[in-house]
Backbone as a chain_set.jsonl record, in Angstrom:
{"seq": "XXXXXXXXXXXXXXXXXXXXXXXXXXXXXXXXXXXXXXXXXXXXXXXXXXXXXXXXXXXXXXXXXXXXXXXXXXXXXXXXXXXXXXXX", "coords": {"N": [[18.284, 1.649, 14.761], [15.452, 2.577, 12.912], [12.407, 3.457, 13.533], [10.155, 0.616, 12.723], [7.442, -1.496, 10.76], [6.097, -4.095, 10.324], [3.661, -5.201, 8.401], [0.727, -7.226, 7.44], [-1.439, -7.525, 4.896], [-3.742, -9.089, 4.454], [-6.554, -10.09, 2.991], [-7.557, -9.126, -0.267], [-10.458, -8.466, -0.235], [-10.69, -6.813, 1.859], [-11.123, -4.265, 1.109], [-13.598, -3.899, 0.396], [-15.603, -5.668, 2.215], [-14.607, -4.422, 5.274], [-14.621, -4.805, 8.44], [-12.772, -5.897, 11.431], [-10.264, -6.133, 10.699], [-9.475, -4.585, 9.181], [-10.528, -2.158, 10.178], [-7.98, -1.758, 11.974], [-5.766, -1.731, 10.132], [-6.369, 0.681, 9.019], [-6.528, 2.607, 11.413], [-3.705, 1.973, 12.265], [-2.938, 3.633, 10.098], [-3.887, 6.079, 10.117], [-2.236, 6.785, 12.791], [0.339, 6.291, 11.654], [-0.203, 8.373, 9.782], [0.074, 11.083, 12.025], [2.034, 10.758, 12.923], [3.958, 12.069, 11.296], [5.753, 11.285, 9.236], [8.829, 11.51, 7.368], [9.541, 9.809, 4.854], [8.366, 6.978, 3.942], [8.945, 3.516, 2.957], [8.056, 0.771, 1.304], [7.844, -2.765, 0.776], [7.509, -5.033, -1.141], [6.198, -8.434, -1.923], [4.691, -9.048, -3.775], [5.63, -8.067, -6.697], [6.583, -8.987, -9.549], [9.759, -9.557, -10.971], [12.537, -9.069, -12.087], [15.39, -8.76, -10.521], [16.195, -5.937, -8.43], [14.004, -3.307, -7.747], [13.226, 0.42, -7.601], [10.624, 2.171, -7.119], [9.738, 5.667, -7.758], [7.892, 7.153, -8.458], [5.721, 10.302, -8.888], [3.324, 10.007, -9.412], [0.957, 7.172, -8.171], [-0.303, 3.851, -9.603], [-3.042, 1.903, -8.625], [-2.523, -1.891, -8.485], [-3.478, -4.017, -9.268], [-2.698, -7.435, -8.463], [-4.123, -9.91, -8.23], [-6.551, -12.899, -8.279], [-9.851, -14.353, -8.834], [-11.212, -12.424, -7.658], [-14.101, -10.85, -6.625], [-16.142, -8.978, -9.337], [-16.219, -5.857, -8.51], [-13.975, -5.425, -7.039], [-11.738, -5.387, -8.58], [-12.115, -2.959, -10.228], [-11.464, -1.289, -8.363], [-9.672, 1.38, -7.878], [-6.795, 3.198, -6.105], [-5.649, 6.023, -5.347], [-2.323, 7.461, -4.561], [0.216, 9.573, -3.777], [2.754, 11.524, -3.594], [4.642, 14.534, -2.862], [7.298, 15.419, -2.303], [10.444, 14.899, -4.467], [11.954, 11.949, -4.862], [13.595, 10.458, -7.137], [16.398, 9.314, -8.724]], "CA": [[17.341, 1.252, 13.723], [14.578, 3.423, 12.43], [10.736, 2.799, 13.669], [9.467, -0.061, 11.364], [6.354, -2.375, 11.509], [5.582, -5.344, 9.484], [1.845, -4.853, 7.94], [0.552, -7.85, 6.594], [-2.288, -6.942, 4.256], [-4.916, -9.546, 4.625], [-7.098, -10.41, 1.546], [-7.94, -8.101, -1.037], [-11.403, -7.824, 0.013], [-11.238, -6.034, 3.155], [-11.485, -3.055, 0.656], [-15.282, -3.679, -0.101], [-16.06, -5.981, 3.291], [-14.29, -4.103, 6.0], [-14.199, -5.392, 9.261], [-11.494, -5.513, 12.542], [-8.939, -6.251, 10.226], [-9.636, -3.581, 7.67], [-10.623, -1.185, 11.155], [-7.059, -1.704, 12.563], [-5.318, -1.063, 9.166], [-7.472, 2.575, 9.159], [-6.028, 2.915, 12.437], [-2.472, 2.397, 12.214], [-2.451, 4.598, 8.959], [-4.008, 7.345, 10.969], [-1.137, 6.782, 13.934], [1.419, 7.031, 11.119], [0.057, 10.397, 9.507], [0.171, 11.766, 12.839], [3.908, 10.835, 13.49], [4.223, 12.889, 9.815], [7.207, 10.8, 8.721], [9.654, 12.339, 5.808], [10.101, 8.789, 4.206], [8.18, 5.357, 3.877], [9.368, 2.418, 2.18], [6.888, -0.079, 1.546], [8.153, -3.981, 0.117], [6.095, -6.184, -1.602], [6.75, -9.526, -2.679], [3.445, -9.394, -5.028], [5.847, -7.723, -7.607], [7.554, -10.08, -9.952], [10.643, -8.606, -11.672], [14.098, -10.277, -12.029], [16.345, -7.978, -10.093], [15.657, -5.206, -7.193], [13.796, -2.06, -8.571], [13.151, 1.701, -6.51], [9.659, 2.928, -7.812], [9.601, 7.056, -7.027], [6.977, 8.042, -9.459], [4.914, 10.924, -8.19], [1.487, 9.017, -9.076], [1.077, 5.395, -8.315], [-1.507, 2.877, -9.451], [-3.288, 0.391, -7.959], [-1.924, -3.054, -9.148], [-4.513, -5.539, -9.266], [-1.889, -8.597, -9.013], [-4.698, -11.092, -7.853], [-7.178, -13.211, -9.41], [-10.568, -14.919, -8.027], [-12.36, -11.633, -6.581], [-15.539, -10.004, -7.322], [-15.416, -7.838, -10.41], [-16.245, -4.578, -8.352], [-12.517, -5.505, -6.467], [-10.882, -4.818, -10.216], [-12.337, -1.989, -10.4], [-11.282, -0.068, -7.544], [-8.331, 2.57, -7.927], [-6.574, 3.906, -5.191], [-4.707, 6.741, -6.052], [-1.734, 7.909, -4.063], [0.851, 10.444, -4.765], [3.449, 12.652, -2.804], [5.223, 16.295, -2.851], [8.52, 15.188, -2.533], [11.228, 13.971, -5.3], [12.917, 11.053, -4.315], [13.73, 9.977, -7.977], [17.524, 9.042, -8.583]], "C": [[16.168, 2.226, 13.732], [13.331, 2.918, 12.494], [10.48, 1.797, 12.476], [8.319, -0.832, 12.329], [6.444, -3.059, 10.033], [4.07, -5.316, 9.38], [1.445, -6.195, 7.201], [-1.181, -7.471, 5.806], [-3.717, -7.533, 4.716], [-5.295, -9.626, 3.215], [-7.704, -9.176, 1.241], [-9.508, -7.38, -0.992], [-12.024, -7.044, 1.309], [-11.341, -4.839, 2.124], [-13.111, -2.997, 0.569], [-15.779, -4.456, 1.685], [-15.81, -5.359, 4.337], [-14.129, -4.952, 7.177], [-13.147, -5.04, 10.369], [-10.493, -5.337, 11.774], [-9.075, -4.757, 9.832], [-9.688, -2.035, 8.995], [-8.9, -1.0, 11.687], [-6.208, -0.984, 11.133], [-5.601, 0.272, 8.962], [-6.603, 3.412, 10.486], [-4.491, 3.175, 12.491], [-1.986, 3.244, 11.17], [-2.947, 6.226, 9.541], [-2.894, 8.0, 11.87], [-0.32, 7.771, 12.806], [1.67, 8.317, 10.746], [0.058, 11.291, 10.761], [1.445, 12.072, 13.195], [4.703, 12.135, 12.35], [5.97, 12.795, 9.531], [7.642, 11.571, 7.509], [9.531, 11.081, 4.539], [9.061, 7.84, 4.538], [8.468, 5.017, 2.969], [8.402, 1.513, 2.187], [7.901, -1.251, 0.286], [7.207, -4.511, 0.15], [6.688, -7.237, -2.472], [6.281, -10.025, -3.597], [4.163, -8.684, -6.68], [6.916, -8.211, -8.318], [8.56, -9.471, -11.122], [12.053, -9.869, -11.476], [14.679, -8.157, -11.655], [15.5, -7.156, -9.024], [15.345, -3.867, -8.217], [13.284, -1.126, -7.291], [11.925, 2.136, -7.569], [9.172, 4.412, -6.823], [8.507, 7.702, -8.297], [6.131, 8.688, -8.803], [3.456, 10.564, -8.136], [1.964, 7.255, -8.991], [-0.199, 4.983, -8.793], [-1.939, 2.518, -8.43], [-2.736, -0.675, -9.002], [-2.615, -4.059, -8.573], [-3.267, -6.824, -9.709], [-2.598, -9.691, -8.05], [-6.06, -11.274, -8.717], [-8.655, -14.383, -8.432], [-11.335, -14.056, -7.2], [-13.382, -11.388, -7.351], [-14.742, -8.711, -8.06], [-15.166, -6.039, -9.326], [-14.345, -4.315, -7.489], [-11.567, -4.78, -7.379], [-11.451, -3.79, -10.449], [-12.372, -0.941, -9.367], [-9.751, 0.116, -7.777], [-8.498, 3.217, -6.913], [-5.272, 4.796, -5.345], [-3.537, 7.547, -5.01], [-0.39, 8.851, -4.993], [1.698, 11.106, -3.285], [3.956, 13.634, -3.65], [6.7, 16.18, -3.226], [9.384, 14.376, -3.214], [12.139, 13.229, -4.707], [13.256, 10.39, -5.513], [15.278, 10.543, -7.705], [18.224, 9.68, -9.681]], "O": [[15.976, 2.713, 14.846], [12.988, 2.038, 11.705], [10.605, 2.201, 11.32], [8.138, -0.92, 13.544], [6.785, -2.578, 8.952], [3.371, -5.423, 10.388], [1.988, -6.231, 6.097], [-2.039, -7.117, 6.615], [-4.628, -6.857, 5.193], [-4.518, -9.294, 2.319], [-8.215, -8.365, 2.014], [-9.819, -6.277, -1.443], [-13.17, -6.771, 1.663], [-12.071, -4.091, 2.775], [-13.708, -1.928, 0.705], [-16.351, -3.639, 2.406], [-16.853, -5.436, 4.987], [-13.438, -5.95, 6.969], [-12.622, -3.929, 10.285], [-9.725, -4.412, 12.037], [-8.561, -3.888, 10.537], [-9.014, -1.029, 8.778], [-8.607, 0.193, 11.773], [-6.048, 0.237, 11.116], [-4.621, 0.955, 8.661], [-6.174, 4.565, 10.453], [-4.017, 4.291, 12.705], [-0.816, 3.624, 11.181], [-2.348, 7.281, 9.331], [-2.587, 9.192, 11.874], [-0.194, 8.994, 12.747], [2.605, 9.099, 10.913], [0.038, 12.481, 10.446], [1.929, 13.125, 13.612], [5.681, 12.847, 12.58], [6.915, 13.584, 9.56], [6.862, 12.178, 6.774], [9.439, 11.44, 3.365], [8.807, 7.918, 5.74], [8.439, 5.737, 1.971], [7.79, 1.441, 3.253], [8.478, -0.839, -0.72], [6.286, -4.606, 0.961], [7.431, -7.073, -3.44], [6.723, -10.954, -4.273], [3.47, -8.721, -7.697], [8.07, -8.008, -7.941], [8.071, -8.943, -12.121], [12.285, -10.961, -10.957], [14.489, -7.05, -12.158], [14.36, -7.503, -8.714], [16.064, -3.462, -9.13], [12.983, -1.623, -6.206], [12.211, 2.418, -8.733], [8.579, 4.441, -5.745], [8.659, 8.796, -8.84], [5.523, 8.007, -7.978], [2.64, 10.722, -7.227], [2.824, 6.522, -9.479], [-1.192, 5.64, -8.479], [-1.398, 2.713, -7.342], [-2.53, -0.382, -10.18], [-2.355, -4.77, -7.602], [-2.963, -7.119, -10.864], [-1.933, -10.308, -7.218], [-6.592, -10.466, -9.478], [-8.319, -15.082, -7.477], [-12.01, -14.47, -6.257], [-13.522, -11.667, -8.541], [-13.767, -7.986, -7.863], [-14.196, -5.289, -9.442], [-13.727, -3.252, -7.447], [-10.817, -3.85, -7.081], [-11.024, -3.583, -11.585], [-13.086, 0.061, -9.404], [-8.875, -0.746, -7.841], [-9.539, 3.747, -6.527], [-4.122, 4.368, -5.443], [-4.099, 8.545, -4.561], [-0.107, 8.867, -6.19], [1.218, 11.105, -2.152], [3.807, 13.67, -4.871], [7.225, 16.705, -4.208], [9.385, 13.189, -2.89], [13.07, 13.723, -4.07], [13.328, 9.213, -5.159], [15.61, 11.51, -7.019], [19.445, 9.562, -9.786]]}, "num_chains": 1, "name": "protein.A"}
């Protein structure tokens, strides 16, 4: 089997409050870019679809799929992106 970890996120406002949680998350994303994996997979059960979908788009959103934060929450974009095509 292939290194994995189970991440659970925590609430949407460790982005603006921070904290241990939000410090450890910082941390293990540091670990990972150090290991300088070829591949992550990331599942999320916050995305409601009928059927299984593979999203390889070279930019991603953010996806505000919660409701009940402070406005400045909805208004943060976090923009990720990779080098390599993994489209099918």
């Amino acid at each position: 089997m292939l290194p994995s970890v189970f991440v659970s996120h925590g609430s949407p406002q460790l982005v603006l409050e921070g904290g241990k949680w939000a410090e450890a998350l910082e941390l293990l994303g540091k670990r990972v870019r150090e290991l300088k994996p070829s591949l992550a997979l990331v599942v999320s059960a916050h995305w409601l679809t009928e059927g299984t979908h593979l999203e390889c788009s070279a930019h991603h959103r953010t996806l505000h799929d919660f409701w009940g934060f402070s406005k400045e929450l909805y208004e943060f974009e976090h923009y990720l992106s990779h080098t390599q095509n993994l489209s099918m």
